[in-house]
C-alpha positions in Angstrom: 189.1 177.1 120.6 187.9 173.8 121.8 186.5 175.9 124.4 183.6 177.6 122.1 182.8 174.7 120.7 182.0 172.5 124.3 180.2 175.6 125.4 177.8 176.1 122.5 177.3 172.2 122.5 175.9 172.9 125.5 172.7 173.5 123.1 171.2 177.1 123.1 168.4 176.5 126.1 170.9 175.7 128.0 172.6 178.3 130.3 176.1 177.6 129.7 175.4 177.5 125.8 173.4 180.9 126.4 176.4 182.5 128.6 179.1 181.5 125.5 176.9 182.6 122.9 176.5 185.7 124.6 180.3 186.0 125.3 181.5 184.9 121.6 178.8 187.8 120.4 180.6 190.6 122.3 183.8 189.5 120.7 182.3 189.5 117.3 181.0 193.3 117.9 183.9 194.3 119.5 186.1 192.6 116.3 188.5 190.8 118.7 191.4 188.1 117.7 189.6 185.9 120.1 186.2 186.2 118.4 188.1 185.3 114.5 189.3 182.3 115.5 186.3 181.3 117.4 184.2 181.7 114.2 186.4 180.2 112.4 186.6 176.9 114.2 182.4 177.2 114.7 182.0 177.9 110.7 182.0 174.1 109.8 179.1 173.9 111.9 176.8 176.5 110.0 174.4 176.0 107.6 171.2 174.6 109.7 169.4 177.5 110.5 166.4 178.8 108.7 166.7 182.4 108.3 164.3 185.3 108.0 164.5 188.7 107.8 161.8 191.4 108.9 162.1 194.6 107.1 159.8 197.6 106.3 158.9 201.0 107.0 159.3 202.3 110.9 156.0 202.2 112.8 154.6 198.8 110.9 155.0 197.1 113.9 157.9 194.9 113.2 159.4 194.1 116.6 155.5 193.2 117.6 155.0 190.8 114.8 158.6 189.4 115.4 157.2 188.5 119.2 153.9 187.1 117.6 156.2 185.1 114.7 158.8 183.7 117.7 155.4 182.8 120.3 154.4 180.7 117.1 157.7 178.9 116.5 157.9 178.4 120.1 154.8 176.2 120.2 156.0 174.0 117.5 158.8 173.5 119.3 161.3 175.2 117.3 164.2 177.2 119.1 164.5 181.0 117.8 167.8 183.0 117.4 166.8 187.1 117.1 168.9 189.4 115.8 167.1 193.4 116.5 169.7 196.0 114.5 168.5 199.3 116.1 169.6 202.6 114.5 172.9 204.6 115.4 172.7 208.0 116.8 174.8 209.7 114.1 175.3 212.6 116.7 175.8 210.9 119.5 176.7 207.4 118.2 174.2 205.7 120.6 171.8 203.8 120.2 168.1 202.6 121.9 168.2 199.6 121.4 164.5 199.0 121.7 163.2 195.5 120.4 164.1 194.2 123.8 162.1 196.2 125.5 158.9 195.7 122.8 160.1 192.3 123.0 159.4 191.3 126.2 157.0 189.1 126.2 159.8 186.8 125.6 162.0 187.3 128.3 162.7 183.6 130.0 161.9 181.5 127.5 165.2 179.5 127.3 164.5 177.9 123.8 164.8 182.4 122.5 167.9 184.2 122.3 167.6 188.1 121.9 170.4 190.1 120.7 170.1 194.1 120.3 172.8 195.3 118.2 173.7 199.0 117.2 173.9 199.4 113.2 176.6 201.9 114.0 176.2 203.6 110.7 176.6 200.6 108.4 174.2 200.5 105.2 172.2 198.4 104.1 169.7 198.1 107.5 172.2 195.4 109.3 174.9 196.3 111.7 178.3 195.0 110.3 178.5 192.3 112.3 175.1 190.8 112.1 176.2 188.3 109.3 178.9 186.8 111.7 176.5 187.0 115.4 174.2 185.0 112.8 176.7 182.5 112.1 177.2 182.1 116.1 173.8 181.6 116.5 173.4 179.1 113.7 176.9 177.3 115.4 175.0 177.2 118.6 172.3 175.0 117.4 169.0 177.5 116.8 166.2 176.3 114.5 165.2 179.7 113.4 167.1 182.9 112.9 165.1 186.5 113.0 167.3 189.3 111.9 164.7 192.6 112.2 166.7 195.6 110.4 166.0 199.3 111.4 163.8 199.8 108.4 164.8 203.0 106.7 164.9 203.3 103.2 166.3 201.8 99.8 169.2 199.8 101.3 167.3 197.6 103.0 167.9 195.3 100.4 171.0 194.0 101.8 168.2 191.4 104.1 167.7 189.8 101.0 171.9 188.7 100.6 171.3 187.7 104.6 168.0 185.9 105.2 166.7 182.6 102.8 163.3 184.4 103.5 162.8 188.1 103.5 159.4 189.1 104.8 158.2 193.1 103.8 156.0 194.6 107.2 153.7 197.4 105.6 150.9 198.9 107.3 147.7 200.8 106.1 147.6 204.5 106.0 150.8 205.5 106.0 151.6 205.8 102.5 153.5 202.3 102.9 152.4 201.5 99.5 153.7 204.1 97.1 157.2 204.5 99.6 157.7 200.5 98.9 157.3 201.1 95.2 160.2 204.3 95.5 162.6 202.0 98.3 162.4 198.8 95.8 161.3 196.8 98.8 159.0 195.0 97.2 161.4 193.6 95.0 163.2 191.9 98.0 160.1 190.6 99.7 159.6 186.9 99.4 156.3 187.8 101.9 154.5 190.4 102.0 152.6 191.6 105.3 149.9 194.3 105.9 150.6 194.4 109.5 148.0 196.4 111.7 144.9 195.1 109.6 142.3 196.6 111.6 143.1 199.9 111.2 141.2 201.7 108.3 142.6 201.4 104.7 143.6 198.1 105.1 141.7 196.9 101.6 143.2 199.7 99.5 146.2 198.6 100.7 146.2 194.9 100.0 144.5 195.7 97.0 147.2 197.7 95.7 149.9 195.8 97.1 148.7 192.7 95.0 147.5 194.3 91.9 151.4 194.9 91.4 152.1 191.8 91.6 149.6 189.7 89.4 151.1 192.5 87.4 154.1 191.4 87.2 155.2 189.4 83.9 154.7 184.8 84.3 156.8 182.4 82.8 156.0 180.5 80.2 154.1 177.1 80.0 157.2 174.5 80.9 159.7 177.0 82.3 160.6 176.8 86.2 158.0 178.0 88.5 158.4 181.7 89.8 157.4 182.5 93.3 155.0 185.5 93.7 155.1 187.2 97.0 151.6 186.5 99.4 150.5 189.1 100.5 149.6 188.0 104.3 146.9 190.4 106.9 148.0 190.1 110.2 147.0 192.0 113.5 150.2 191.1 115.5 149.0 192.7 118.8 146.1 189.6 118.5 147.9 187.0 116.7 146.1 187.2 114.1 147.1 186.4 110.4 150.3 184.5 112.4 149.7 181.3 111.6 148.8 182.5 107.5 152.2 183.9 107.8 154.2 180.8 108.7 152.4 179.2 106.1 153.7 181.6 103.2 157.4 181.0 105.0 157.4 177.1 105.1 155.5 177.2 101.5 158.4 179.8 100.7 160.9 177.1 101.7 159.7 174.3 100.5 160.3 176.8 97.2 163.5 177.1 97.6 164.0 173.5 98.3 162.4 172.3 95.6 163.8 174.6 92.9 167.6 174.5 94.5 167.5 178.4 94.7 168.6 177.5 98.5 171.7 176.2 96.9 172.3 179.2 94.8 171.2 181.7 97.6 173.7 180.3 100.1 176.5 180.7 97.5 175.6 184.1 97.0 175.9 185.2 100.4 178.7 183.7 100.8 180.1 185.2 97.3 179.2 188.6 99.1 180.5 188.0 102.3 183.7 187.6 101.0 183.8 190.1 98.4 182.7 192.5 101.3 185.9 191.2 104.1 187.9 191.3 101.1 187.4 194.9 100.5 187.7 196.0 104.2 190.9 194.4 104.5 192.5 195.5 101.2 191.4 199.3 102.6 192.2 198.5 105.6 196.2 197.1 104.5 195.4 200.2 102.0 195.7 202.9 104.6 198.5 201.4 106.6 200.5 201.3 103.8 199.8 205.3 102.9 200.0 206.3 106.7 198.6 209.4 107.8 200.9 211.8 106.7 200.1 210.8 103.0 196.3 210.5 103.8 196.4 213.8 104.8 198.4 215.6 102.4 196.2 213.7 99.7 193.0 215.0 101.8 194.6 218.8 102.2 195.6 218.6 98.2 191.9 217.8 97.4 190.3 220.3 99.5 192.2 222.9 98.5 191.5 221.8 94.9 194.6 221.5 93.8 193.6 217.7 92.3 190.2 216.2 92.3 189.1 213.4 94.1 189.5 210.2 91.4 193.2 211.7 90.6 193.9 211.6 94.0 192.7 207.9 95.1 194.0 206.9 91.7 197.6 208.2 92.7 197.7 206.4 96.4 196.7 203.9 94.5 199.9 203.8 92.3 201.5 204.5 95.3 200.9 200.9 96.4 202.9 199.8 93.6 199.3 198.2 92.2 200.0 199.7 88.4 196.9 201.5 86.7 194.1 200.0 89.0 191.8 202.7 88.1 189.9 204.6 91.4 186.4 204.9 91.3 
């Protein structure tokens, strides 16, 4: 394992860093041996990188304004991880895989590292292994982590468990408004951005967008400070409203720093992350232990509606010798 580590100490601008990062990712996504025990050894050397997630409706022009965000970090000098989940086919099981392509402005730069990854039907907007290719990249020495999610719906929420800053892309005229209200995106977004600014609509938009929030109820004189979401214009295709943007992340930062909500972020990822392998393996030892001829016959008995469904997790469940654990 010693291995990993020299090669990612390489530092990530570096093309033998690069070529083990890239390596160690295909292990992660392919969920070897190898790749466990390589994160495992690299996990001691986590906890550096800045994250920030990009979610939001499809079509805001999120994969753009992630190219205009990196071009900006890049000229402070700051290296940049990406992490671009694309949606899975759920015919086909493929996937486009896309960003790179609208991302390609970037190509060369050897302080950026862009990995496309397949969400491969897992909820919440990030593939399953995104959490641990993040970890890699935070192992192998980047300033700044991106993580763009496919920007669908309600469980895009899950960005807000993965990045310290989770940054909302809306655009005018598409109804962006009202469908953030009904996905409870807003409630996730630490920045907000009206991305495409000089299209028509743009006021009602931002006026709309931050109406709700002066709306939304202050603490009282003395208590902690709150942080209310910006809401940030930005034209992406012309840089413009990019450096506003950074601004609301460092100031959103500095926030966290100051008010140790870091701290109590960090140990609620990590509280999830291991509620979530915890639950994977127990179904995963779960199933073993049944074997497919009782999986089946407990699938065959509820079809045919001879039991219903909670009767017949909460008998394999017995069958484990785990008492009354109750199936839900």
């Amino acid at each position: 394992m010693n291995d990993w580590l020299d090669l990612l100490g390489a530092g990530p601008d570096k093309p033998a860093g690069r070529r083990a990062l890239a390596r160690l990712i295909t292990h992660i996504e392919n969920d070897t041996a190898e790749g466990s025990s390589a994160l495992a050894a690299l996990y001691p050397y986590t906890g550096r990188a800045y994250r920030i997630g990009v979610t939001g409706a499809g079509g805001a022009g999120k994969s753009t304004l992630v190219t205009a965000l990196t071009c900006a970090l890049r000229a402070r000098g700051q290296t940049v991880g990406i992490i671009a989940v694309d949606p899975t086919s759920p015919f086909s099981g493929g996937a486009l895989l896309g960003d790179r392509v609208r991302m390609h402005k970037l190509a060369g730069d050897p302080g950026v590292f862009i990995r496309s990854m397949a969400s491969r039907g897992a909820r919440g907007g990030l593939a399953r292994a995104t959490a641990d290719v993040a970890l890699a990249m935070d192992a192998a020495g980047f300033d700044i982590l991106i993580i763009e999610t496919v920007g669908a719906g309600q469980s895009e929420v899950e960005i807000a468990r993965t990045a310290h800053t989770a940054v909302v892309v809306e655009a005018p005229g598409m109804g962006d408004a009202v469908q953030a209200l009904k996905a409870g995106l807003l409630e996730i977004a630490d920045v907000l951005v009206v991305n495409k600014a000089d299209r028509p609509g743009v006021r009602a938009t931002v006026n709309a967008l931050q109406t709700m929030f002066e709306s939304m109820p202050h603490p009282p004189p003395g208590a902690p400070p709150v942080w209310f979401p910006p809401v940030i214009e930005t034209v992406a295709t012309k840089d413009d409203g990019i450096e506003a943007l950074l601004d609301a992340i460092d100031a959103h930062c500095v926030y966290l720093n100051e008010s140790n909500k870091r701290a109590e972020h960090e140990r609620a990822r990590v509280e999830a992350d291991i509620m979530r392998r915890l639950r994977d393996g127990l179904l995963g030892a779960a199933l073993d232990c049944i074997g497919a001829a009782g999986w089946e016959a407990a699938v065959a008995q509820v079809a045919a509606r001879q039991t219903d469904p909670q009767t017949a997790a909460g008998a394999l469940i017995a069958a484990l010798g785990l008492g009354e654990a109750k199936a839900r």
